[in-house]
C-alpha positions as CSV (number, residue, x, y, z in Angstrom):
1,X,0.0,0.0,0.0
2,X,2.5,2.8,1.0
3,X,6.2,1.9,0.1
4,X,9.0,4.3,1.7
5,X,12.8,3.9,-0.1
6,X,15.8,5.4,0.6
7,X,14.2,8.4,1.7
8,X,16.3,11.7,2.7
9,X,15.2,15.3,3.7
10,X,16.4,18.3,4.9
11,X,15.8,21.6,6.9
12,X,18.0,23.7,4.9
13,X,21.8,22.2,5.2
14,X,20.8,19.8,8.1
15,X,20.3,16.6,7.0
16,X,17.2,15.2,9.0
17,X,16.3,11.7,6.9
18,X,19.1,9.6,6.2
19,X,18.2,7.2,3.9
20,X,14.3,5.5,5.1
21,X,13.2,2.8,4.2
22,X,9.9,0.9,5.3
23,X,6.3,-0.5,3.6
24,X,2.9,-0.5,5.2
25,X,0.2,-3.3,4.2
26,X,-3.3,-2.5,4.1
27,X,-5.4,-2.6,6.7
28,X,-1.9,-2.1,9.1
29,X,-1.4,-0.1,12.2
30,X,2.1,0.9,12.4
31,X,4.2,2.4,15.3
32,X,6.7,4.9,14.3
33,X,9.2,5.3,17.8
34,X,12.1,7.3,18.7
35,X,13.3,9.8,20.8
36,X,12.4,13.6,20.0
37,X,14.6,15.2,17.0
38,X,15.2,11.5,15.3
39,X,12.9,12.3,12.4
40,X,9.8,10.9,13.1
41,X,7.4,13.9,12.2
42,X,9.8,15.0,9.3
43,X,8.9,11.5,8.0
44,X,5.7,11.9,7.9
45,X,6.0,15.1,6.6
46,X,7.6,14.0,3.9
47,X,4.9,11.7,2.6
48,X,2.8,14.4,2.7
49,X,4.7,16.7,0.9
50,X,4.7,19.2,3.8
51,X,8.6,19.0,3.6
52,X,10.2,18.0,-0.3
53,X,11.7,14.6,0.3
54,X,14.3,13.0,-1.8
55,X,14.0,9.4,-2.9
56,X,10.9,7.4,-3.6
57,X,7.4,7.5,-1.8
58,X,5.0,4.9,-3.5
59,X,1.3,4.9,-2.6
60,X,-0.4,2.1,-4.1
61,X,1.6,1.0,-6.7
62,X,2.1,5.2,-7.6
63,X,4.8,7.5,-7.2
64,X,3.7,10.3,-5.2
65,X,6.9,11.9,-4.0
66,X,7.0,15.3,-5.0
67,X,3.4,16.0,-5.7
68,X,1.7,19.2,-3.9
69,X,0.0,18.0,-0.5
70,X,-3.6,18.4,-1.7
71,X,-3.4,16.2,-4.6
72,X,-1.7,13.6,-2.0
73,X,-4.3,14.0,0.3
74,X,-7.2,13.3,-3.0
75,X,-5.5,10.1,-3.4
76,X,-6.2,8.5,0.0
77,X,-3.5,9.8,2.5
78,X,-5.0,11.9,5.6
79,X,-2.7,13.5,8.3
80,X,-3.2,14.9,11.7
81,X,-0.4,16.8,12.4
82,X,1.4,17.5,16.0
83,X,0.1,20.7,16.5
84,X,-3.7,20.3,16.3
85,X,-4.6,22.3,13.3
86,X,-8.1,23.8,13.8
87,X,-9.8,26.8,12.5
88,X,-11.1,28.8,15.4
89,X,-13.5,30.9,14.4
90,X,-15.7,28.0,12.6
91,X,-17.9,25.9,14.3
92,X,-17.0,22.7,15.8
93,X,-20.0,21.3,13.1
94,X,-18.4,23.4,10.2
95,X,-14.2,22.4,11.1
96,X,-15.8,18.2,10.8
97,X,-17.5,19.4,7.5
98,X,-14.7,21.1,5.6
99,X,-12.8,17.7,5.8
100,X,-15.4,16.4,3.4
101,X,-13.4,15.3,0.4
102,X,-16.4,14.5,-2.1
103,X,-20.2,16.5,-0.8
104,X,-21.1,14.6,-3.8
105,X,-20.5,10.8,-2.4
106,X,-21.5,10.5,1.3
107,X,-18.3,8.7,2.8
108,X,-18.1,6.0,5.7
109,X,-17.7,8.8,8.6
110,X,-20.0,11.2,9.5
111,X,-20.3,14.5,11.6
112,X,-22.7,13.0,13.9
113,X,-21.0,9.9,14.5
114,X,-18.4,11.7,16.1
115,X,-20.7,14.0,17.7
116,X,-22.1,10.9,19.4
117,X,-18.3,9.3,19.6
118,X,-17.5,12.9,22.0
119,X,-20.0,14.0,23.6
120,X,-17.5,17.6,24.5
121,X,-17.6,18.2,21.0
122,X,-21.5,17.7,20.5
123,X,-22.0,20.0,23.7
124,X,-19.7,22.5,21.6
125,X,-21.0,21.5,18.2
126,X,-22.3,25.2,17.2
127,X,-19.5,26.9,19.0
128,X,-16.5,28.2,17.9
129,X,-13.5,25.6,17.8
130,X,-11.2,27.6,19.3
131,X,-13.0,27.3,22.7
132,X,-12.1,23.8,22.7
133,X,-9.5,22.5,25.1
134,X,-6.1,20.8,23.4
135,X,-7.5,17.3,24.0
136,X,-11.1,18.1,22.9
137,X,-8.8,19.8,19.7
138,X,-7.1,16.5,18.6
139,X,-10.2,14.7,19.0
140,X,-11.7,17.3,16.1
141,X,-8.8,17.0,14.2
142,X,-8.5,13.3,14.0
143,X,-12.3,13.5,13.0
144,X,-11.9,15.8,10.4
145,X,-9.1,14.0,8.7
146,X,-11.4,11.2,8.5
147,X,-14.5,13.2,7.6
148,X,-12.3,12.9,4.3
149,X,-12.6,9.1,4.1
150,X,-8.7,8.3,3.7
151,X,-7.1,4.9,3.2
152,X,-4.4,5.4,5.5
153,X,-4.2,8.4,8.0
154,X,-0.8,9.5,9.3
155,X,-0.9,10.8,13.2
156,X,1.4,12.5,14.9
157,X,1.4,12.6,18.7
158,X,-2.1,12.3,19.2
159,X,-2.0,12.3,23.0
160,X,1.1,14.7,23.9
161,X,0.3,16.9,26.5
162,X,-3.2,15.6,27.3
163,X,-4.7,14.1,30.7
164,X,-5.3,10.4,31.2
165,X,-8.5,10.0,30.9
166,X,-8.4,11.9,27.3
167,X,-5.4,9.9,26.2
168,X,-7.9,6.6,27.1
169,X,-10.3,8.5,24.4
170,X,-7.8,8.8,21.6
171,X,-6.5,5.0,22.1
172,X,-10.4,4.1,21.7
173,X,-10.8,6.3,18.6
174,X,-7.2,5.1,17.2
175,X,-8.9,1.9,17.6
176,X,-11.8,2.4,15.8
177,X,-10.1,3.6,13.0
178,X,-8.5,0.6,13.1
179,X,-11.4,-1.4,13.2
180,X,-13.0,0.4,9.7
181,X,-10.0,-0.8,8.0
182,X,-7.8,2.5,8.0
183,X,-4.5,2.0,7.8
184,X,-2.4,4.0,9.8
185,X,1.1,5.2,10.7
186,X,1.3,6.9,14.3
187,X,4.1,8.8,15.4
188,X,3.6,8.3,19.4
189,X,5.7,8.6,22.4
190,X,3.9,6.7,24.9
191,X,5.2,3.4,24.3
192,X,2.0,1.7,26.1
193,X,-0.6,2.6,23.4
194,X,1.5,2.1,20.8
195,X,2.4,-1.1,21.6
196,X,-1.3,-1.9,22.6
197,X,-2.3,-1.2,18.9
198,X,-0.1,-1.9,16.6
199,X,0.8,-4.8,14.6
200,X,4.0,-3.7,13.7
201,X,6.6,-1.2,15.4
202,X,9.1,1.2,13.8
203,X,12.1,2.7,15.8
204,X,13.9,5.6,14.0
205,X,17.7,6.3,15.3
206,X,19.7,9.3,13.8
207,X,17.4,9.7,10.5
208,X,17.1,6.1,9.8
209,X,14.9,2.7,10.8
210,X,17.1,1.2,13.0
211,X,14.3,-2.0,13.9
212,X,11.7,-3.5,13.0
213,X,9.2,-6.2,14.2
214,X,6.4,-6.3,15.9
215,X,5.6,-5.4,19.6
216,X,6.3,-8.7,21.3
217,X,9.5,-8.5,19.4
218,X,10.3,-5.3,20.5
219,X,9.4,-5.9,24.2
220,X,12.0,-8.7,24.0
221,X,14.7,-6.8,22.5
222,X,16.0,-4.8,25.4
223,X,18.9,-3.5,24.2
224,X,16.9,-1.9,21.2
225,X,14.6,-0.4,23.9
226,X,17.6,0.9,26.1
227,X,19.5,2.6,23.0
228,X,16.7,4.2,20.9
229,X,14.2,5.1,23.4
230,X,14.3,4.8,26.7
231,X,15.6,8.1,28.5
């Protein structure tokens, strides 16, 4: 489905990606770890063509590398980005409809499925998004990247920052996506949930995938743990 080679970017002469290389199946939930400022966002940046990458970025079967973000986006990529991208002055009801894709084919997610999903957000539906708190905030922009039906949604750090009890509520929506056959590619630091949902962990080292395997695998592999992420 998505096929990642020898993937490089940079933020002007620093050279953040240093060669990547990874594929995603469909239907996969993937765990991209490492410690802050090993490239983690910047890869999924890159995909998105939010940052120009160098090397190859195949989404089923074609090339996409290099293409403006929207036309990525139109071809079945989503991505929620760290920093919880809302408008502020729209409605909680109009921020879940501008991620329609298609008004002319009703897609598998609606508004009030979410509304029902959070009921914060359906107590704020009509007011302005920026009234929201930052947990309430991801939830509305997770929801709104679906709103667009993708095939595989990229999320990065879904539950930094929040309380408990919302982080519980993101895992449970991860989850669900999960469940409607999204694939998806999360950039998180809390190893717990990633570990709980994935079927396949990444850990980036110094701009590159430095293992692979699954979460068993990866609970086994101490040394792994105790070089590339553990503080």
């Amino acid at each position: 489905m998505l096929e990642v080679n020898d993937l490089h970017a940079y933020y002007g002469k620093s050279h953040i990606l240093n060669g990547v290389n990874f594929a995603m199946q469909e239907g996969e939930v993937v765990a991209l770890l490492g410690r802050n400022g090993v490239g983690r966002s910047t890869t999924v940046k890159s995909i998105m063509g939010e940052v120009p990458p160098q090397g190859s970025i195949r989404f089923r079967g074609e090339e996409i590398a290099g293409m403006p973000n929207h036309r990525i986006a139109r071809r079945g990529l989503g991505y929620v980005p760290e920093d919880r991208d809302i408008f502020p002055t729209l409605t909680v009801r109009q921020n879940l409809e501008l991620g329609i894709k298609n008004t002319r084919k009703p897609g598998k997610w609606k508004v009030e499925q979410f509304l029902d999903m959070f009921p914060n957000l359906a107590r704020r539906a009509d007011s302005p998004a920026g009234v929201l708190s930052g947990g309430e905030k991801q939830m509305l922009t997770i929801s709104r990247t679906l709103m667009g039906d993708p095939e595989l949604i990229m999320i990065d750090e879904p539950t930094e920052g929040l309380a408990p009890l919302i982080v519980k509520q993101i895992g449970e929506l991860i989850s669900e996506i999960a469940k409607a056959g999204v694939s998806i590619l999360l950039v998180e630091q809390k190893l717990s949930i990633a570990m709980d949902i994935s079927h396949r962990v990444l850990v980036m080292g110094h701009g590159q995938i430095v293992f692979e395997g699954t979460p068993e695998e990866l609970r086994e592999d101490e040394a792994t743990r105790k070089e590339w992420l553990e503080v």
